[in-house]
N, C-alpha and C positions, 0 to 999 in steps of 0.2 A: 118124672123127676122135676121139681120145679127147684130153682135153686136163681135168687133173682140177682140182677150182674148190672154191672150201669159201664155206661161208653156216650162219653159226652163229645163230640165235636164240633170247634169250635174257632176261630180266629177272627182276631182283630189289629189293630195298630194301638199298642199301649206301652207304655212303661220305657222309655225311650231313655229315659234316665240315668239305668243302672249304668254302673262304671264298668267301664270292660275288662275283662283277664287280659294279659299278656299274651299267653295265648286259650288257641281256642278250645274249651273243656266249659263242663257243666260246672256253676257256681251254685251254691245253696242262697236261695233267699232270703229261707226262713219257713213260718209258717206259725200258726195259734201254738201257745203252749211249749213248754221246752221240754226238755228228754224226762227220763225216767232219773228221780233224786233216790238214791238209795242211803245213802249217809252225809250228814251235816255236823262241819265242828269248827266252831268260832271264839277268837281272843280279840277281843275290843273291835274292830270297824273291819276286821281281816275272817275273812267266811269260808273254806273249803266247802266242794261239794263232791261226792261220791258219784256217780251214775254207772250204769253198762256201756260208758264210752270211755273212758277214765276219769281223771280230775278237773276241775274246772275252780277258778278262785276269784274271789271278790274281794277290794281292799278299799266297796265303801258301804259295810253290811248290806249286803244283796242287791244294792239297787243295779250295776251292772257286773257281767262275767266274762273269764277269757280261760281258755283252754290255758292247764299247768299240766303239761302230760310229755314232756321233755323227758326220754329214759324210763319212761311206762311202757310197758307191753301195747300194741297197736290195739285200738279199742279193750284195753282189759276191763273189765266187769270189777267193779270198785263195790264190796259189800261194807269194810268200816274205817272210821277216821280216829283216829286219835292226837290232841295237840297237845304237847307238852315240851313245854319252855319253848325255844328257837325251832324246834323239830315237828315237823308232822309224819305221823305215820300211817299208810293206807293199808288197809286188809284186800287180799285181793284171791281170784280165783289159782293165782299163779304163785301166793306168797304175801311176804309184807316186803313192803317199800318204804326208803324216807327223804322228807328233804327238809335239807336247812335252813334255804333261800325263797321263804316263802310259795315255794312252789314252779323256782325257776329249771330246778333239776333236779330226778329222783335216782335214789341208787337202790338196788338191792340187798335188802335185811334179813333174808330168810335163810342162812345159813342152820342148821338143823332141823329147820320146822321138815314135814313130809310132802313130798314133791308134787302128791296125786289128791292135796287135801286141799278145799278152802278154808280160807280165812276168818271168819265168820263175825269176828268182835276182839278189841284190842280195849286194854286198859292198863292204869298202874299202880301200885300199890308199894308202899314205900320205894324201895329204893330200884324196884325190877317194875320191868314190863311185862305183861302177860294177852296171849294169841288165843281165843278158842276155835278151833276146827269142827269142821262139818263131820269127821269119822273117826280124830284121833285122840282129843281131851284135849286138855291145856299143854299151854309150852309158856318158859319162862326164859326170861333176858337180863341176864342183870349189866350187859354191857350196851345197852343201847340201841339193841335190833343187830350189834357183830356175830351174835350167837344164839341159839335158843336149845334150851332140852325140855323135855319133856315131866312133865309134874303130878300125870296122874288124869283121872278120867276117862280115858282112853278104854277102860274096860269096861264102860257103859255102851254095849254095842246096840248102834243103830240110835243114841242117842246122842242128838248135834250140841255142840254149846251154843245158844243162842247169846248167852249176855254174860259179862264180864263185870265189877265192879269191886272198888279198892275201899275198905273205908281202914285208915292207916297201917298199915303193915299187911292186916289179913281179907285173904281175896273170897270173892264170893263169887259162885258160877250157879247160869240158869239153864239147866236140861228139863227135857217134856218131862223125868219124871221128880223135879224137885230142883230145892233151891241146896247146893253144897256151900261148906265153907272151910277152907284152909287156913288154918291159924299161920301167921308169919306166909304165906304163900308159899311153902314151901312141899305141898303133895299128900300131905295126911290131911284127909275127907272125910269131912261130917254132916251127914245132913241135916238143913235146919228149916225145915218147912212146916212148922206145927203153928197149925191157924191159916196156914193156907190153902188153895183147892188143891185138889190130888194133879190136876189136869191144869194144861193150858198155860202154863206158865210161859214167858219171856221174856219181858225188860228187866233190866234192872237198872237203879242209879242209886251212887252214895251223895247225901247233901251231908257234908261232915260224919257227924257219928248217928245221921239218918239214914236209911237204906229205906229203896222205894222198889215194890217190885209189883210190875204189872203183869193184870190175869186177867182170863174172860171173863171172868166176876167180878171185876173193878180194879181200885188202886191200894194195895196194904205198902201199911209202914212197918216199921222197924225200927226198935231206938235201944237194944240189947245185945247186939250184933247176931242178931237172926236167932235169936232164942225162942221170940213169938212174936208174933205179925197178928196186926191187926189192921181191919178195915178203913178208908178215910172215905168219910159220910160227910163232912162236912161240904156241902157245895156241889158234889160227885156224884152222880148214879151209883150207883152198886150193882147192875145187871147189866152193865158195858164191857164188852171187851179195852183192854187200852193196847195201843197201836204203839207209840212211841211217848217218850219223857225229855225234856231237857232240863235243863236248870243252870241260874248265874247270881250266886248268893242267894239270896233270899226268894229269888223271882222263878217259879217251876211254871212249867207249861205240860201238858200231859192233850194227847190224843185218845178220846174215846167213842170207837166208830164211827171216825170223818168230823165231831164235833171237836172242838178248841177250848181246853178249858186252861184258866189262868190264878198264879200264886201270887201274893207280895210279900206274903209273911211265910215263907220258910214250909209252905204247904198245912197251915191251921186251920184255911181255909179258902174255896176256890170261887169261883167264877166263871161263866158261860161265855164264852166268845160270840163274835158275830157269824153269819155265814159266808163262806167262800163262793166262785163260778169258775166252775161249774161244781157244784156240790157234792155229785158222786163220786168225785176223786179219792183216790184212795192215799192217805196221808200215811210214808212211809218213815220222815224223822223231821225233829223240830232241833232249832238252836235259837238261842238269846244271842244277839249282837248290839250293842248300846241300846237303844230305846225299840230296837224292831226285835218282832218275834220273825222267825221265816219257819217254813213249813214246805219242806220236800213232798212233789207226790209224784205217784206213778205214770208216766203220763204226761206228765200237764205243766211239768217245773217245779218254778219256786213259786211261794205264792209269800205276804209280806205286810204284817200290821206294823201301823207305829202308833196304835192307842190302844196295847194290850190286850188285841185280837177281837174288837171290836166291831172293825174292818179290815179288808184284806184288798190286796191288788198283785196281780200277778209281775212279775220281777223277772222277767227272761232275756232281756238282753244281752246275747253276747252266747246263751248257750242252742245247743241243736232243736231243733223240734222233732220230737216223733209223731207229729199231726199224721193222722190216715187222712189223705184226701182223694176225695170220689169224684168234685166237680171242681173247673175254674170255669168263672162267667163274667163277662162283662155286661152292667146296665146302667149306660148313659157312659157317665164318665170313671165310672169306680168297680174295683175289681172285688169280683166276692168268690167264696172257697166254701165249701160245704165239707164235713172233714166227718169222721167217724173213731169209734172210741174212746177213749178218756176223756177228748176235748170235742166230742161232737158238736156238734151246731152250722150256723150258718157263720161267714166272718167279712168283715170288710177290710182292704188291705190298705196301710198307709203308710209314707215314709217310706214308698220303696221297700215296701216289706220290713219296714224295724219295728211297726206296730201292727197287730191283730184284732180289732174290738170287736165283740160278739155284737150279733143282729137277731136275736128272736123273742121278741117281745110279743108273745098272744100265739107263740108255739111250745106246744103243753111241754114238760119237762119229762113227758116217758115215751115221746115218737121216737122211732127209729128211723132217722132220716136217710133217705137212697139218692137220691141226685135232684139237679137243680139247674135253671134253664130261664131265661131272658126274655120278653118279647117288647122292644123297645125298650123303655123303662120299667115294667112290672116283672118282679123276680116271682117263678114260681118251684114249689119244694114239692119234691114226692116223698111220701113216708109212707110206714102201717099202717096210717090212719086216712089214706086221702091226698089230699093235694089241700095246700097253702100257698096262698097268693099275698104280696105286699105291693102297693105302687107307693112308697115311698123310701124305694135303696132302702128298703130292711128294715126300718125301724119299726115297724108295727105290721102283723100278718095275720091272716082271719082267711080261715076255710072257704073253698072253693069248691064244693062237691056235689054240686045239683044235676043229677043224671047218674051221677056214678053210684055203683053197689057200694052198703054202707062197709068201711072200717076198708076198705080193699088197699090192697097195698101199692103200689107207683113203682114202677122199678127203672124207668127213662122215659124222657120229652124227644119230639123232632118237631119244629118250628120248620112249616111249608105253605109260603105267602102267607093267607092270613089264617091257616088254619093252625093248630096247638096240639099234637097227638100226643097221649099219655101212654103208654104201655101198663099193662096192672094181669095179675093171675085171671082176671076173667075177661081177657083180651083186650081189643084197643078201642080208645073212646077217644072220640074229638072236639074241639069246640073251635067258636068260629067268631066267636065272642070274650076272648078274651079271661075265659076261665068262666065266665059267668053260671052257665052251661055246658053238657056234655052230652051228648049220643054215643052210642056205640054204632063202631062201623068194623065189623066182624067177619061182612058174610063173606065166605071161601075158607076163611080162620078153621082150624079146628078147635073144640072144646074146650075152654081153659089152658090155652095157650098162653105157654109163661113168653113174652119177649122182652132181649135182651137188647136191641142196638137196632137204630133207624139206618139210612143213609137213601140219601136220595141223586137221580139222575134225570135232568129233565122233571115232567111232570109224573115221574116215575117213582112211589115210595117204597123203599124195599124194607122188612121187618127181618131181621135175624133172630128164629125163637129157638125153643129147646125140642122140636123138630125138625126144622131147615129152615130154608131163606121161602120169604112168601112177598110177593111184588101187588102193588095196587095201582092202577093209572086213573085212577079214579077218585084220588082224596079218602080211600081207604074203604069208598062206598062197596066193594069188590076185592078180595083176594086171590093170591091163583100162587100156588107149589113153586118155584125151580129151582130144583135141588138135582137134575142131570150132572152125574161125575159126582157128587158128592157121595159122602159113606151114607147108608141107606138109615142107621139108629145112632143119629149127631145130634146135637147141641153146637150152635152158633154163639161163641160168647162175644163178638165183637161183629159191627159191619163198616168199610168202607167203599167211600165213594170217590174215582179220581178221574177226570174228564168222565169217558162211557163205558170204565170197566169198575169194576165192582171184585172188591176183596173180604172176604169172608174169615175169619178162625173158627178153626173147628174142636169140638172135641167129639169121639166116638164113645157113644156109651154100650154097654153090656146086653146084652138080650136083641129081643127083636121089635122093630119098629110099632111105636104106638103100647107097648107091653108099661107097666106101673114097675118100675126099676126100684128094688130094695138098695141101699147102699151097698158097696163091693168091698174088697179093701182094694191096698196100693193094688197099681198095676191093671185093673177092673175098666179101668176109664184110659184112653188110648187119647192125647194130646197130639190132637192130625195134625198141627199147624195150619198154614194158611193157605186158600185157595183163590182161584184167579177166575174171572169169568170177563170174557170179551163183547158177549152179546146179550149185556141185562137177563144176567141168571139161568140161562136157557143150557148151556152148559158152563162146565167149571172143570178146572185143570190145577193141579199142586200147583205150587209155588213157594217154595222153599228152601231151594240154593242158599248155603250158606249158613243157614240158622241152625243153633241146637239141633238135635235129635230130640224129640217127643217135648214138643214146644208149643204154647198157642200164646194167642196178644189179646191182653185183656184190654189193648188200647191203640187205635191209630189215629194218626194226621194226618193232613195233605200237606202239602208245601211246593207249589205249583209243579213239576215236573218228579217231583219227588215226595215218597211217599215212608212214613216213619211209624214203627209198630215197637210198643212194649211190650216185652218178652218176658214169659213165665212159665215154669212146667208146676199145673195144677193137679193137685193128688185129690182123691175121695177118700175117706173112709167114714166116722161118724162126723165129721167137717171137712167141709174144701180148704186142703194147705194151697197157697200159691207160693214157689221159692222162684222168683226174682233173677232174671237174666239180663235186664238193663234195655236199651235201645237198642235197637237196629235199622238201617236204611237200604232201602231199594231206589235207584235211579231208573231202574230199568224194568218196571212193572214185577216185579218177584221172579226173574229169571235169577238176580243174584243181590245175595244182602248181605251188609256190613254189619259191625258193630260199631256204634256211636256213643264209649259210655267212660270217656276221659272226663272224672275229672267227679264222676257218680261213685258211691259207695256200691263195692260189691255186695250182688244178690239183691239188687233195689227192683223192686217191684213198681211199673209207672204204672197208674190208673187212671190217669187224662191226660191231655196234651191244649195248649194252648200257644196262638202263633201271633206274633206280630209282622209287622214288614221288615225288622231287623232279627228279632228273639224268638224263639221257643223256649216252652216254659212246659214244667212235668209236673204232677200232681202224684206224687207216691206213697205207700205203705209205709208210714211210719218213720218217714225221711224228709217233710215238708214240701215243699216249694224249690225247682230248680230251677236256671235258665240256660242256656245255650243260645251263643249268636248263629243267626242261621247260616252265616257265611261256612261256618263248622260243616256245613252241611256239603257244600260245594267243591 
């Protein structure tokens, strides 16, 4: 089973700066990129934003954000917005909500809607409001969000409303199999989709007595009230899915598959935006606010033209990051993050964390990067492709591959004196030189040994792979087994080292040792936790007082007499779930561990750890950047 894992270890004295909490609990930093934007709705300089955390508002068109989520369900999942006059209304997994103060406090509007349904899309249409559901059809308000009933649709089973839209009195709804429309809003359904595809349908928007309705086939208009729709070719592909639509008078902006395209005139004809970074975002709604377009993605935040999408700059201050981060490193004087998913890349961190600028100029746009690692001032990246090297803090990187099998993949570094060990599926190779070069230093290794995690003791390198811990005393010239006490068919996803004992996480896999393991489902893969060895791997003894049941650390520190591991119980089945148990610490070598997670979002998965002489700092699953004063620790 080769399944590659990264565990970076690392400290130094940095970031002295931040301001301390009151008391002592984990603060968020930050991190590249901000949460996932699911809906966006904007009146003059005043911006809402939707996410899976609740609301967040802007009142000076996007450039910064603060959590509006006073009388929201704790993190609710925000699917739509709606603004209308003083009031905003949110769709949400629980219902609709509203407020009247800008976003200083919301109440509960969902008197009639179904209690087991979401929200899906909200609009208005003369003088009532209207909800679409994920199972139930439409629901109609004519007081405000005090009340709702239901209007019909509802008997299209297994068919969600995705879009809502008003154009004076009568409402139009978008279901997978067609576009409906209610005359007066009032429940009597007609379908009106002749000229449009059979399939695929979603958006919709009224610009007055236009109706715009997006399909995998492009953008059709409508100027009969959905009598017949036709194509807009003017400007637009036509074999584009469209993602999202906005509009503010005359000025439409439409998403088709990640590109930006742009209206002046009432949508007669369009225009190509610029490119965004990182480009593969997935753009899930746009709004017009005075002269900026902003563009929600999954992922990654806001992103934010003011020359009619020409250029773009990302706009996240103030909201969360769900940055995946794998490595924190320092080289020289500057802190860098290697992060994974939406917002992959390498980052540099400034400001104390209030800005992120990406670093990989001369790293191709399709690596899949794994970890990252320092040697004085030269940063170097492991990917699928090899190893990337920069000596100038990031701004320019060029392969480093001479010795190693082509295209091999990298899955962690350990820096020991002057030598550089890389880990990769066809075992370990080193250089001595500074990347220059590489040999392989294998012999004792078994065959395509996947390893996961260095750690060293003395002139002692210990390798934890995906058959036990293997020791070199020899700069890797030489490997040799010790895995005594351990489960005999393991996976080592993590290794530490604290004065002369050595801590290992284990996982047990299925079958019997050395055998090619098909994947299991749940339950197949036994999460040993951690084990303790006193005398350089020779034997090993549980160590896990204290912690979860069926647990392993996909990450530890040191911190002189104390020693700190991120906790996770990892499943198999066609992918490795990890579900996030937060921190833990041992004072006393794994006879007994705490939890250390005031202050972290439940279920945060840490993936590195980073230490200064006052701070610790966590590298997590789609939660950024944390810190902790170590004093917390004490």
């Amino acid at each position: 089973m080769k399944r590659a894992r990264v565990t970076f270890l690392v400290s130094l004295a940095i970031l002295s700066a931040y301001p301390q909490p009151l008391a002592a609990q984990w603060v968020c930093v930050g991190g590249p990129g901000g949460c996932t934007i699911n809906a966006l709705a904007a009146s003059g300089t005043n911006v809402f934003a939707g996410t899976d955390r609740g609301v967040f508002v802007s009142n000076d068109s996007g450039a910064s954000w603060k959590a509006a989520d006073s009388g929201l369900p704790e993190g609710v999942y925000v699917d739509c917005l709606l603004m209308t006059g003083q009031s905003v209304f949110a769709g949400t997994a629980r219902g609709v909500y509203v407020t009247d103060n800008l976003g200083a406090s919301w109440l509960a509007a969902s008197s009639g809607l179904p209690k087991d349904d979401k929200v899906l899309c909200l609009t208005e249409a003369g003088p009532a409001l209207f909800a679409g559901t994920s199972e139930h059809g439409v629901y109609r308000s004519e007081d405000r969000g005090a009340s709702w009933r239901a209007v019909g649709l509802g008997s299209q089973e297994g068919k969600s409303v995705w879009a809502l839209a008003g154009v004076g009195q009568d409402l139009f709804a978008s279901l997978d199999g067609g576009i409906y429309m209610a005359a007066g809003g009032h429940g009597r359904w007609t379908k009106v989709s002749r000229g449009l595809p059979s399939y695929g349908l979603g958006y919709l928007l009224a610009n007055n007595a236009q109706l715009y309705a997006g399909t995998v086939e492009g953008l059709f208009i409508s100027t009969d009230g959905g009598a017949s729709w036709s194509i807009v070719s003017s400007g637009l592909p036509k074999d584009k899915s469209v993602e999202c639509l906005a509009v503010s008078g005359q000025y439409l902006v439409a998403c088709m598959e990640g590109t930006i395209y742009v209206s002046t005139d009432g949508g007669a004809t369009w225009t190509e935006g610029g490119k965004r970074s990182p480009e593969n975002s997935d753009i899930r709604c746009l709004a017009v606010s005075g002269p900026y377009i902003l563009a929600g993605a999954e992922g990654c935040g806001i992103y934010r033209s003011a020359d009619r999408g020409v250029t773009w700059t990302m706009s996240n201050s103030g909201l969360p990051s769900e940055a995946c981060i794998r490595d924190l490193v320092m080289a020289g004087t500057e802190l860098f993050v290697l992060t994974q998913g939406a917002m992959s890349g390498v980052f540099i961190c400034a400001d104390n964390g209030a800005s992120w600028t990406p670093v990989r100029s001369g790293l191709p746009s399709d690596l899949d990067l794994r970890c990252l690692t320092a040697v004085g001032t030269s940063l170097f990246v492991g990917t699928d492709q090899g190893i990337f090297r920069s000596t100038d803090y990031g701004q320019s990187w060029a392969p480093v591959n001479e010795g190693l099998p082509k295209d091999t993949a990298v899955g962690c570094f350990a820096v020991v004196r002057s030598n550089l060990f890389a880990a990769t599926y066809e075992g370990v190779f080193r250089s001595t030189n500074n990347g220059e070069s590489w040999s392989a230093v294998n012999s004792g290794l078994p065959e395509r040994v996947s390893v996961h995690g260095f750690a060293q003791i003395g002139s002692d390198l210990f390798a934890g792979t995906d058959i036990g811990v293997f020791v070199s005393s020899s700069d890797g010239a030489h490997w040799m087994a010790v895995n005594a006490g351990l489960p005999k068919n393991l996976e080592i996803t993590a290794l530490a080292a604290k004065g002369l004992k050595l801590f290992a996480s284990v996982i047990e896999q299925p079958g019997e040792p050395g055998e090619v393991t098909v994947i299991a489902g749940p339950g197949a893969y036994k999460n040993d936790g951690i084990y303790l060895s006193v005398d350089k791997g020779k034997s090993w003894v549980p160590a896990n007082a204290g912690l979860p049941d069926d647990v392993v650390a996909p990450s530890f520190t040191v911190n002189g007499s104390d020693l700190v591991a991120g906790i996770a119980h990892v499943e198999y089945g066609k992918y490795a779930m990890e579900r996030g148990r937060g921190v833990f610490l041992t004072r006393d070598d794994g006879a007994s561990w705490v939890p250390v997670n005031e202050g972290l979002p439940a279920g945060v998965t840490v993936h590195c750890f980073l230490s200064s002489g006052s701070e610790l700092f966590a590298g997590t699953s789609n939660r950024g950047v944390w810190r902790l004063p170590l004093s917390a620790l004490r």
